[in-house]
C-alpha positions as CSV (number, residue, x, y, z in Angstrom):
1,X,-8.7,43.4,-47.0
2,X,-12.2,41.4,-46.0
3,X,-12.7,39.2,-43.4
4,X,-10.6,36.1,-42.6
5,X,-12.5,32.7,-42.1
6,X,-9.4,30.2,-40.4
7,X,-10.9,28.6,-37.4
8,X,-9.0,24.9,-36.8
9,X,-11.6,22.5,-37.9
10,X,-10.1,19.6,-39.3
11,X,-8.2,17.0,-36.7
12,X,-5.5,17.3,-38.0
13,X,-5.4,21.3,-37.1
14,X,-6.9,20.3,-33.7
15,X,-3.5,18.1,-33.0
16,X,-1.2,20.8,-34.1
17,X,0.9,22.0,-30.9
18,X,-0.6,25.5,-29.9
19,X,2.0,28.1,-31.0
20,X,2.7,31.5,-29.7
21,X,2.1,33.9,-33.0
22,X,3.7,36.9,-33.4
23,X,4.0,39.7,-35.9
24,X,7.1,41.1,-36.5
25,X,6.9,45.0,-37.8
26,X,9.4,45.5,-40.7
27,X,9.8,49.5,-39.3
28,X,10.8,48.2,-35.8
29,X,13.1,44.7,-36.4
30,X,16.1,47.0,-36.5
31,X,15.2,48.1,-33.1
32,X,15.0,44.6,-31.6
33,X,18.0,44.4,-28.9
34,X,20.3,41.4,-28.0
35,X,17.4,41.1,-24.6
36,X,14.7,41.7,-26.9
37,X,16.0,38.4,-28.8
38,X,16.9,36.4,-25.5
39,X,13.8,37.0,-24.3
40,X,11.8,35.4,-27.3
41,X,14.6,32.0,-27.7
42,X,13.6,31.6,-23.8
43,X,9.6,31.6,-24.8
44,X,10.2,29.4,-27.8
45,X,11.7,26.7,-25.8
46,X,8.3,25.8,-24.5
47,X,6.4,27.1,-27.4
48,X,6.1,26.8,-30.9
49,X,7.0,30.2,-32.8
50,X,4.9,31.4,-35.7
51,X,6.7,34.7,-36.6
52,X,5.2,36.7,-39.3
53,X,7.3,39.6,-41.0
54,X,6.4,43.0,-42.4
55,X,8.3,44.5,-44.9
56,X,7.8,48.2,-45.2
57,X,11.2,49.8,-43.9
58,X,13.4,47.0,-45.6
59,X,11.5,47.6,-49.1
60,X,12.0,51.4,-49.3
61,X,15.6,50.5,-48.4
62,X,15.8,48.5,-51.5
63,X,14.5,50.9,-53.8
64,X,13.7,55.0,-53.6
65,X,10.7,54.0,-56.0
66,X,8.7,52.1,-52.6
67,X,8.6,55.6,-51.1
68,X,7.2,57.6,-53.4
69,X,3.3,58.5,-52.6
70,X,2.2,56.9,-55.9
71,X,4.0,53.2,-54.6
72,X,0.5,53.3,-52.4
73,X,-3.3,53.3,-54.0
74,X,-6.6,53.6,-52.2
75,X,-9.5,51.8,-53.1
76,X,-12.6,53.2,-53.4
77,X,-13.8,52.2,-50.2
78,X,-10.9,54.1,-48.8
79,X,-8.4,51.2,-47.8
80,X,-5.2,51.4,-48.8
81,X,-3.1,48.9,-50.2
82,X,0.3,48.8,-51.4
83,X,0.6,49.1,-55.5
84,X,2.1,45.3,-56.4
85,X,3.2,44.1,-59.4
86,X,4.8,40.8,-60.3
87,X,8.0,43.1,-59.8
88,X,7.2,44.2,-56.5
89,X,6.1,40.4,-55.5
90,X,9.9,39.5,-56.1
91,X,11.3,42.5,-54.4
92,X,9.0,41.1,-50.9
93,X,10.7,38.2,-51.4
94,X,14.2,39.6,-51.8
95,X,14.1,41.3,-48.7
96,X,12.1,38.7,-46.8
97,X,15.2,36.5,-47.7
98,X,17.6,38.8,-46.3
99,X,15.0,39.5,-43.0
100,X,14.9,35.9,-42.6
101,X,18.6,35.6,-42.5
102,X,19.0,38.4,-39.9
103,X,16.3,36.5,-38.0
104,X,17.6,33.0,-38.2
105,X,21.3,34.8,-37.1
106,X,19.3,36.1,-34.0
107,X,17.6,32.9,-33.1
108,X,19.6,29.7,-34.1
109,X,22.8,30.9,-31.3
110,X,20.5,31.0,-28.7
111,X,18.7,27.7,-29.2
112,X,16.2,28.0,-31.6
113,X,16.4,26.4,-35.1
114,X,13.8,28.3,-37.6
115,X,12.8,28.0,-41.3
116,X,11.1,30.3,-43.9
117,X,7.8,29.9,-45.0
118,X,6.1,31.5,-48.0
119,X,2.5,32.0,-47.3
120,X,2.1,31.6,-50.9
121,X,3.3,28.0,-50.8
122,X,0.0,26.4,-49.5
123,X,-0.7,28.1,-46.5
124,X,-2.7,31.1,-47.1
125,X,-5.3,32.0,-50.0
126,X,-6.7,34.8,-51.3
127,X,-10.0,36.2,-52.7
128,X,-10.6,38.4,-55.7
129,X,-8.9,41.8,-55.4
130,X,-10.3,45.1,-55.6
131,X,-10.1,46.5,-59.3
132,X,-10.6,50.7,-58.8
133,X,-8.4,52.4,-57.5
134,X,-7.7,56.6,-57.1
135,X,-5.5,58.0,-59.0
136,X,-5.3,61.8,-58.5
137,X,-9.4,62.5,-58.2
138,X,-10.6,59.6,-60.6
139,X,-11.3,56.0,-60.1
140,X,-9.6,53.7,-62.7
141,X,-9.2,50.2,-63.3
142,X,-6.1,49.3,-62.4
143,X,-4.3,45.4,-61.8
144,X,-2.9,45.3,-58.2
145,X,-2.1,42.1,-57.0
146,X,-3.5,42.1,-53.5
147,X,-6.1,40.0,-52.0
148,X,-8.3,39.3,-49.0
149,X,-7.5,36.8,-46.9
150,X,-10.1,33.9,-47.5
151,X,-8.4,30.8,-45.4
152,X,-5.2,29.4,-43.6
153,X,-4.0,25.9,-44.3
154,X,-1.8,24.6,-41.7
155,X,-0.7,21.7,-43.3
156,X,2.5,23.1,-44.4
157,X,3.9,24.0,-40.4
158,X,4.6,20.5,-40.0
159,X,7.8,21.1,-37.9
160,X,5.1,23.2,-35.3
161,X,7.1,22.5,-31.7
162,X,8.9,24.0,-28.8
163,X,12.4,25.3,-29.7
164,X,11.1,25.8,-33.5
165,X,10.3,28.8,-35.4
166,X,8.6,29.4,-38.6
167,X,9.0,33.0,-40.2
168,X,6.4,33.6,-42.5
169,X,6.3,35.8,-45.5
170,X,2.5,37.4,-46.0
171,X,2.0,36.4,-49.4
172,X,-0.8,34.4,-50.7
173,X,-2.3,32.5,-53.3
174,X,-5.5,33.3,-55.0
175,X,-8.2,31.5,-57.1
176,X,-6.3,31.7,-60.3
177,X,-2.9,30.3,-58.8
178,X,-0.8,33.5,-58.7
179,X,0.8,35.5,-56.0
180,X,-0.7,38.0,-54.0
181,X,0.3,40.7,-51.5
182,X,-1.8,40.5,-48.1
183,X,-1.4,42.9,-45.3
184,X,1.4,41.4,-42.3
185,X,-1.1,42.1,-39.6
186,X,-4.1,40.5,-40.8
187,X,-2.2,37.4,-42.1
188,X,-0.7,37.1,-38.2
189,X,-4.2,37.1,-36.9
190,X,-5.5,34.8,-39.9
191,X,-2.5,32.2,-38.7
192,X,-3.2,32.4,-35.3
193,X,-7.1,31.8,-35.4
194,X,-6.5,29.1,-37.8
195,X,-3.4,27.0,-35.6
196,X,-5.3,27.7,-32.7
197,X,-3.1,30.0,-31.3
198,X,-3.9,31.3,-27.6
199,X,-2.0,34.9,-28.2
200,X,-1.6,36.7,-30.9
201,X,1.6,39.6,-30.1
202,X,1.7,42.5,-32.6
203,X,4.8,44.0,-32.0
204,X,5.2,47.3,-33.2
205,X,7.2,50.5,-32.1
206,X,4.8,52.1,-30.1
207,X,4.0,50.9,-26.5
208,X,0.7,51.4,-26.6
209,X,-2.7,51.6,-27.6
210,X,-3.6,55.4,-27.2
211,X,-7.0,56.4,-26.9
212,X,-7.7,60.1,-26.4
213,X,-3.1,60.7,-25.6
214,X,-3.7,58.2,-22.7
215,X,-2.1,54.4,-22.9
216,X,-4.7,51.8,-22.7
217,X,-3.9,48.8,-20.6
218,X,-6.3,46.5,-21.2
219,X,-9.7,46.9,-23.4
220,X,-12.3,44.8,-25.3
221,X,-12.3,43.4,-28.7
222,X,-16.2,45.4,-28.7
223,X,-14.6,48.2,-27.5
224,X,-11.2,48.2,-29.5
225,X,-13.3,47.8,-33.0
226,X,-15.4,51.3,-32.2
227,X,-12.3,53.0,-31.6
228,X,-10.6,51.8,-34.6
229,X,-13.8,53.0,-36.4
230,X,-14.2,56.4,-35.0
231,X,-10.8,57.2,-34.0
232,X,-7.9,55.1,-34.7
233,X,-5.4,56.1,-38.2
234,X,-3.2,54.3,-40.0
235,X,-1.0,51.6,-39.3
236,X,-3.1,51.2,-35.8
237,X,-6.0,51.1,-37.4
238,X,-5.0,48.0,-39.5
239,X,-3.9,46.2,-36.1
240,X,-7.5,46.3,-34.4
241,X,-8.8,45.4,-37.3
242,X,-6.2,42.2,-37.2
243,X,-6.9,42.0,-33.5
244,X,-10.6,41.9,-34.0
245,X,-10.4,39.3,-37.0
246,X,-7.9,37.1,-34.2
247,X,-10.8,37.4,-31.8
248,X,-12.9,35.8,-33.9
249,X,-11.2,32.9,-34.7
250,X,-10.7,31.5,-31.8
251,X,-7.6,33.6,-30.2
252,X,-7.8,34.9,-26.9
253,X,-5.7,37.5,-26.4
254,X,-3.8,40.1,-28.7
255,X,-1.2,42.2,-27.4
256,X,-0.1,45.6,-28.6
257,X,3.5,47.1,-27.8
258,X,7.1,47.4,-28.3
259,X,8.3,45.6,-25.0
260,X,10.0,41.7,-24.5
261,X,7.1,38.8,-25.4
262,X,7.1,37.5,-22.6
263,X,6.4,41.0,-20.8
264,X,3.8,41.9,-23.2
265,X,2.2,38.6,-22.7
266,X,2.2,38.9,-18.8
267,X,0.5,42.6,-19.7
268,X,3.2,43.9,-17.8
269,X,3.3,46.3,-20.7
270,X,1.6,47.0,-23.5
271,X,-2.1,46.7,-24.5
272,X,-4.1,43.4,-24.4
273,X,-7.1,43.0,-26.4
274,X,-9.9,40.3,-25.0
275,X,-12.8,38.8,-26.3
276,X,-14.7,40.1,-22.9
């Protein structure tokens, strides 16, 4: 996806309560713990939550068809991108409503009263997708309806305060008005520049950023992006990228790991990501 433009400039944006964002991996939310869950209630009584969902795991749960290799297409410029149809758009959003249910059953017994949020419903756009695609060796012109992040509208987290979450499903809206898929990660740090968030958390189920086997603690946005370009794969790869993109917009920190928020945010754990 391209670059994300979502810095707070508006006063209403400026007034908005600063949140604590934080992106939810759909291969590790099975994996959260009872502590894990305590942990965040206790954070969210002083902050606003932004939680932003993946969907990976849950969607090959739903259907055998999401792990077959040709469910995923690469672009010419070698990115990948999940293949989405109008279909798939309403499987994300069958198993974002059963995520968010799981979620709110986590959250609302231990203080914390949360809604769901579409990102298609006014809070995140999308540019013009990418049109060629591989398919075995040969580019063709294929419909995929993805799209880059272009902007953030915060307008629609009006109930943005301590003991309140929003879960937010990475869907947005493009130009001509219809759904799009949008990578979890980016959207996170796309949310986070634009409400002015302070911290961005990727949680994920690795502890770590590893550079060369050995766990990074704390490194640069400058240095972060060379790694991601010379050495980083995969789903990692995607998250400096994010990281980076938060940077830019205005967010201070991102933190990288598996651990509690509030451990991750103390860098107790994890890696943190900083502008310098």
């Amino acid at each position: 996806m391209s670059d994300t433009s979502a810095t707070p400039n508006t006063e209403q944006e400026r007034s908005l309560p600063t949140p604590t964002v934080v992106k939810l991996g759909g291969s590790c939310l099975d994996d959260l713990d009872g502590a894990w869950w305590d942990d965040l209630a206790e954070h969210g009584k002083d902050h606003p939550l932004i939680l932003v969902h993946g969907w990976s795991k849950p969607l090959k749960r739903l259907s055998a068809r999401y792990s077959e290799p040709s469910a995923i297409l690469r672009d010419r410029y070698g990115n990948q991108s999940r293949w989405t149809t109008p279909e798939v758009i309403e499987d994300i959003k069958t198993v974002s409503a059963e995520m968010s249910e799981q979620v709110f059953a986590r959250l609302e017994p231990r203080g914390i009263t949360a809604e769901r949020l579409l990102g298609s419903d006014g809070l995140v756009s999308a540019g013009e997708a990418e049109r060629w695609w591989w398919q075995g060796k040969q580019l063709v012109e294929l419909e995929n309806l993805v799209g880059p992040i272009t902007g953030v509208d915060p307008a629609p987290l009006k109930n943005l305060r301590a003991g309140h979450a929003y879960l937010v499903t990475p869907l947005a809206r493009n130009a001509a008005g219809r759904e799009v898929n949008t990578d979890a990660d980016r959207a996170a740090a796309a949310v986070a520049g634009a409400t002015g968030a302070t911290d961005l958390v990727l949680v994920t189920d690795v502890a770590h950023l590893l550079i060369d086997g050995e766990p990074v603690r704390r490194i640069t946005g400058e240095a972060a992006a060379r790694f991601r370009d010379k050495g980083a794969t995969g789903g990692m790869r995607k998250k400096l990228r994010a990281a980076g993109e938060a940077l830019e917009a205005g967010t201070e920190r991102v933190v990288i790991g598996s651990a509690p928020v509030t451990d991750l945010l103390a860098a107790r754990t994890g890696t943190v990501i900083t502008r310098t």
